[in-house]
C-alpha positions, 0 to 999 in steps of 0.5 A: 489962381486959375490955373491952380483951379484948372488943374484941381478940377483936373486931377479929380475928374481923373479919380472919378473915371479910376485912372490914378486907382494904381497910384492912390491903392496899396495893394498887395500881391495876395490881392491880385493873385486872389481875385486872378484865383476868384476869376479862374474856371480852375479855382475849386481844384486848386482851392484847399479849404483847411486853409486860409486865402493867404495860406492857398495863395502861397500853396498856389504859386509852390505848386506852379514851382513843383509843376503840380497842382495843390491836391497833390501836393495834398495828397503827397503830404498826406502820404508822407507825413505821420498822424502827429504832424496831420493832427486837425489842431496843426494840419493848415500849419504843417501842410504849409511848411511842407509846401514852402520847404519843397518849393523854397528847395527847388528854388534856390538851385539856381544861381541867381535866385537872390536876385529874383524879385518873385522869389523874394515875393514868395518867401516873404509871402510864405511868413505872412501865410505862416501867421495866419494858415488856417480857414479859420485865422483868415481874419487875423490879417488884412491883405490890402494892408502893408504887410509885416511878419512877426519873429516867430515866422521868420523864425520858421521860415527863414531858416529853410533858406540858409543864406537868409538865417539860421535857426541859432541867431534868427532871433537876433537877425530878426531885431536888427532888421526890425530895430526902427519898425516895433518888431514887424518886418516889413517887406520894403526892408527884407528886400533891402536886406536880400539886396545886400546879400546878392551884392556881398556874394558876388563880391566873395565870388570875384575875390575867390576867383581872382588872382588874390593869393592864388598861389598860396589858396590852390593847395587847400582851395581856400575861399577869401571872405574878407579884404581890407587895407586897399583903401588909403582912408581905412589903412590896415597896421600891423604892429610887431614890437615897437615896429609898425607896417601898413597893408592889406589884410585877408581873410580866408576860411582857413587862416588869416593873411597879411601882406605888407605895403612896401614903395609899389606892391605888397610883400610876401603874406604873412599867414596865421592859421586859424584852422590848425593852430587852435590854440591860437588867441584872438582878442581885443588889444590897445596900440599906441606909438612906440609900444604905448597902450592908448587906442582901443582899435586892434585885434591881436592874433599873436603874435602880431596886432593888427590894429583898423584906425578910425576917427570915431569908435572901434566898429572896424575891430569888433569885426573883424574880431567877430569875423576871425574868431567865427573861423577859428570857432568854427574850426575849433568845432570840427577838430573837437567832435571829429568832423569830416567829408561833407559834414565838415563842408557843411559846418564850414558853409555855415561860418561863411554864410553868418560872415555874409551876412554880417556883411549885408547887414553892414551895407544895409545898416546905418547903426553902429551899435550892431553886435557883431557876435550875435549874428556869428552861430559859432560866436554865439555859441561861445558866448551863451550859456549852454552854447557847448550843448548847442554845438554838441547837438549840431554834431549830432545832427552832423553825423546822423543826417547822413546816415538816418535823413540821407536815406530818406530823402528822396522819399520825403524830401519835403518834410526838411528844409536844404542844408547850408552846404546846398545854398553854398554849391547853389550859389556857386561857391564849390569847395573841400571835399564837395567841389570834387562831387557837387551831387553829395551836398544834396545828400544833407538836409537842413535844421527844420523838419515840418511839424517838428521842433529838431533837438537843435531848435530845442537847445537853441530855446533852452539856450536861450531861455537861460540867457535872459536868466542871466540878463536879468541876473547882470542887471541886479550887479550892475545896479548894486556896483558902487563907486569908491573904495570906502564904498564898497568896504562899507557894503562888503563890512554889511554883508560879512557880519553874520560871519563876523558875529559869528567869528566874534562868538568864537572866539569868546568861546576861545578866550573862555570869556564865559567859563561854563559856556567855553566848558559846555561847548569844549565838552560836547565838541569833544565827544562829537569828535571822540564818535566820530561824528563831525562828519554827520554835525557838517551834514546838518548844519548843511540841511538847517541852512537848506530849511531856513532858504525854503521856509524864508522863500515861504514866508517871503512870497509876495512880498517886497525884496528886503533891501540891504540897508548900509550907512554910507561912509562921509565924503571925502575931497580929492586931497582926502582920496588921495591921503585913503589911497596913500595909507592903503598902498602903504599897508598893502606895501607893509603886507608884502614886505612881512611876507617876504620876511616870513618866507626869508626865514623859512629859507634861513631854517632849511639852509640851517644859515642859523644852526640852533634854530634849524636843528629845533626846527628840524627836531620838531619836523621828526616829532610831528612826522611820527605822530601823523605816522602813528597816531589815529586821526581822530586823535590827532584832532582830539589833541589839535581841538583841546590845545586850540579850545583849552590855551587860555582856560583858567588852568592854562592861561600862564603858561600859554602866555609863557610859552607863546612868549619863548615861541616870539623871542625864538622866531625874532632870533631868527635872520633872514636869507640874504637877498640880492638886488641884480637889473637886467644889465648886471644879470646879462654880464655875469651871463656874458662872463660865465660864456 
């Protein structure tokens, strides 16, 4: 107890004196910085007083990397920009954009700016500034606090860094980092993403730089991304046939490569292109022994399965599923707008930097419920609706950046964050058309412009927009979706029966159950027809249904959703499931079987396999052939609707009787073609016999 005491006394006479104020304090590197600004003789020149103190602290350290002071990055802004960017209403916000775009584009040209602890500091900063940029929104945040940023500023932000995100799946990049922290992205995990980043990069640099499939790479310079199968505890399969071979699969980013595993090296790789072959087809596939369809955990890339075993789950396969597909996607794009140069090298930059990301995701999260395509631009564009709208503006941009923003930037090269073909060659990875001339990739800039929101940031919204329209939309069929078949006929029957009371009216107009109506509608069905305005009467029954949509929405605001009310069928016991079942494949089985005895017949008349028949038949062929030929159309229908509406009036009835009584007897006189029943084996010896 002494000691315990001693020792008590101890640590508070430390508190008292301030010698444990480092480790009891959190703060943040704006308060530092703030009070190291507070206490420089310099502080009024570099103090700009339309922003914030977390705003003038990032405008700060960007004007350390310029090498300037922040009243010319003030001035330079001032010059540059256009009276809409400089309005009063967005002018902290937009003059930080511009400071952060300058200086995040000379950051990032050296090689190891990932790995930088001050460089992910200052982007991270950047968001936090972003928030809140004015003098006027300085109480927003609380800079001795533990710092998180929103979705909206990573959204801006993080895209001027393209190995960081892209503006098309920020949004989503943004909820995985932040699924465990309520939607604000901390520091401690951003960090650990960029961690992940750096890693997965100099694993794709030393893959492309060794040995690896050298001699089929050289010719087109190809990059390896993705290597899998070298571990005994996470084998690679290759099914072909019933015949099943281990080995190591690799992907480049331009086809796809196996290589089988024999006694003590690989084979020759096998290569399915991915950037010629477009019509190549990449899906989910089940394998199992000897051919059999058991285990969803293959990939089929025809016309081989790849299949990735794994004890649990299927995770191995969604990703490189995603994966292949984001280079055939992206290849896809290039072939379809007619991409080249370093255009073509830039959408190529940006499937590489989305399958890098993944890949950091992959290390850093424990989650396995990760979507994979989400985080892929050209799988995301596939997948949401308007994604070709998405794609159709980012080859827009393609082929005006050059021309248009190209010669513009050197003039106002802040006013655009860099390009994804810039970070790549900043990285070191040099390919296509750009590694013979690194200087062009600097002749691109990025997806952001200050102030503005590009045509490819408006799709993207727009995009997006539509598709919590169809969430939404899936949520009410998934939540009217009902088991069983007697179910859903019931629901079906609910939902067809004002079709059927209205087929059930017609059809007592047509069987003149009441004579005056049958009459009445005959007579005026008639002289529509005879006018010539059938087209008209479709038209407006057209408009009275569009009446009746807008005057139900009228009367119907505010008011609860009217519910289809549908009497459940009774229960059945599995014996009783399987009788239902039984009789609806028997009467789908007697379907099929009058079909093809229809069908028989009719092969029978064109045979003339029954000689009488087929001359009548014929007979009536001639017969109709002329009256289309020569009688006007009007009429025609004229005649079609009399014989249809008049058969069973009072006038015709025995007669209609009488002759739909010859037609039966005449068409069962009819016989059927004869068929053949032959099996494979059979079919292969007439075939052997006829050689």
């Amino acid at each position: 107890m002494a000691l315990a005491s001693r020792t008590r006394r101890m640590l508070e006479a430390l508190v008292r004196e301030g010698s444990l104020n480092w480790l009891l304090s959190r703060r943040s590197s704006f308060s530092e910085e703030f009070e190291e600004l507070e206490s420089s003789p310099s502080a009024g020149n570099n103090w700009i007083p339309e922003l914030s103190p977390a705003a003038n602290i990032v405008v700060r350290r960007c004007s350390r990397i310029l090498e300037t002071s922040s009243s010319e990055l003030q001035e330079s802004f001032n010059t540059e920009a256009s009276d809409s960017i400089k309005h009063k209403s967005r002018y902290a916000r937009n003059f930080l954009e511009y400071c952060c775009f300058r200086a995040l584009a000379l950051s990032t040209q050296g090689m190891g700016h990932l790995a930088d602890k001050k460089f992910r500091r200052l982007t991270f900063d950047m968001m936090v500034a972003w928030e809140a940029p004015a003098a006027a929104s300085q109480s927003l945040i609380n800079l001795d606090d533990d710092l998180s940023i929103g979705i909206e500023a990573f959204s801006r932000i993080a895209p001027a860094v393209p190995i960081i995100a892209n503006v098309i799946i920020c949004e989503n990049l943004f909820e995985v980092l932040t699924i465990s922290t309520g939607g604000r992205l901390h520091f401690s995990i951003y960090e650990k993403y960029l961690n992940g980043l750096e890693r997965v990069i100099k694993k794709m640099k030393s893959q492309s730089e060794s040995s690896l499939l050298s001699a089929v790479r050289s010719t087109r310079g190809e990059k390896i991304l993705e290597v899998d199968g070298t571990v005994t505890t996470q084998p690679v399969l290759e099914h072909v046939g019933i015949s099943t071979w281990p080995g190591r699969l690799i992907l480049t980013d331009h086809a796809l490569y196996f290589e089988a595993l024999r006694v003590v090296s690989y084979d020759k790789p096998k290569r399915y292109d991915l950037s010629d072959d477009l019509k190549q087809t990449v899906k989910p596939e089940l394998t199992g022994p000897w051919g059999t369809r058991l285990f969803d955990k293959a990939v089929l890339s025809e016309p081989a399965i790849i299949e990735f075993p794994e004890l649990k789950g299927h995770t191995r396969r969604d990703y490189w599923l995603a994966v292949i597909r984001e280079i055939l996607y992206v290849h896809r794009f290039i072939n379809k707008f007619h991409i080249t140069g370093i255009e073509k090298d830039d959408a190529l930059s940006k499937a590489i930097l989305g399958i890098l990301r993944v890949q950091a995701i992959q290390e850093i999260s424990s989650s396995s419920t990760v979507c994979f395509e989400s985080l892929l631009m050209f799988n995301l564009c596939d997948k949401l609706p308007g994604g070709d709208l998405i794609l159709e503006t980012l080859a827009n941009m393609s082929s005006s950046r050059g021309l248009d923003w190209g010669n513009n930037i050197v003039a106002s090269g802040g006013m655009y964050s860099i390009s994804a073909l810039t970070t790549v060659s900043n990285l070191g990875v040099m390919f296509g058309s750009s590694s013979n001339n690194p200087s062009e990739a600097g002749l691109l800039v990025g997806e952001l412009a200050v102030g503005e929101m590009s045509s490819l940031e408006r799709a993207v919204k727009e995009s997006r927009e539509n598709y919590k329209k169809v969430v939404l939309a899936q949520e009410t069929v998934n939540g009217v979706k009902a088991d069983g078949i007697d179910t859903n006929l019931a629901v079906m029957k609910e939902l067809l029966l004002p079709v059927m009371e209205v087929g059930k009216w017609l059809l007592s107009l047509v069987y003149w159950d009441d004579p005056l109506k049958s009459l009445l509608f005959s007579l005026i069905s008639t002289f529509i027809i005879f006018r010539g305005w059938l087209g008209y009467t479709l038209a407006l029954t057209l408009v009275l249904i569009a009446i009746f949509m807008v005057v139900t929405r009228f009367c119907n605001q505010g008011r609860p959703l009217v519910e289809l009310k549908v009497m459940a069928p009774p229960s059945m016991n599995t014996m009783e499931q399987l009788l239902a079942v039984q009789n609806a494949i028997s009467q789908a089985e007697q379907l099929v079987q009058d079909g093809n005895i229809v069908l028989l017949k009719f092969r029978a008349l064109l045979l003339s396999i029954f000689p009488q028949a087929s001359d009548r038949f014929a007979a009536l062929l001639v017969f109709m052939a002329l009256i289309l030929a020569l009688v006007p159309s009007k009429f025609m229908l004229l005649v079609v609707f009399w014989e249809t509406f008049t058969r069973y009036s009072p006038l015709r009835k025995a007669s209609t009787e009488r002759w739909m009584r010859r037609l039966r007897e005449w068409w069962f006189s009819i016989p059927a073609a004869p068929v053949v029943l032959e099996t494979q084996k059979q079919k292969e010896k007439d075939a052997k016999k006829r050689k």
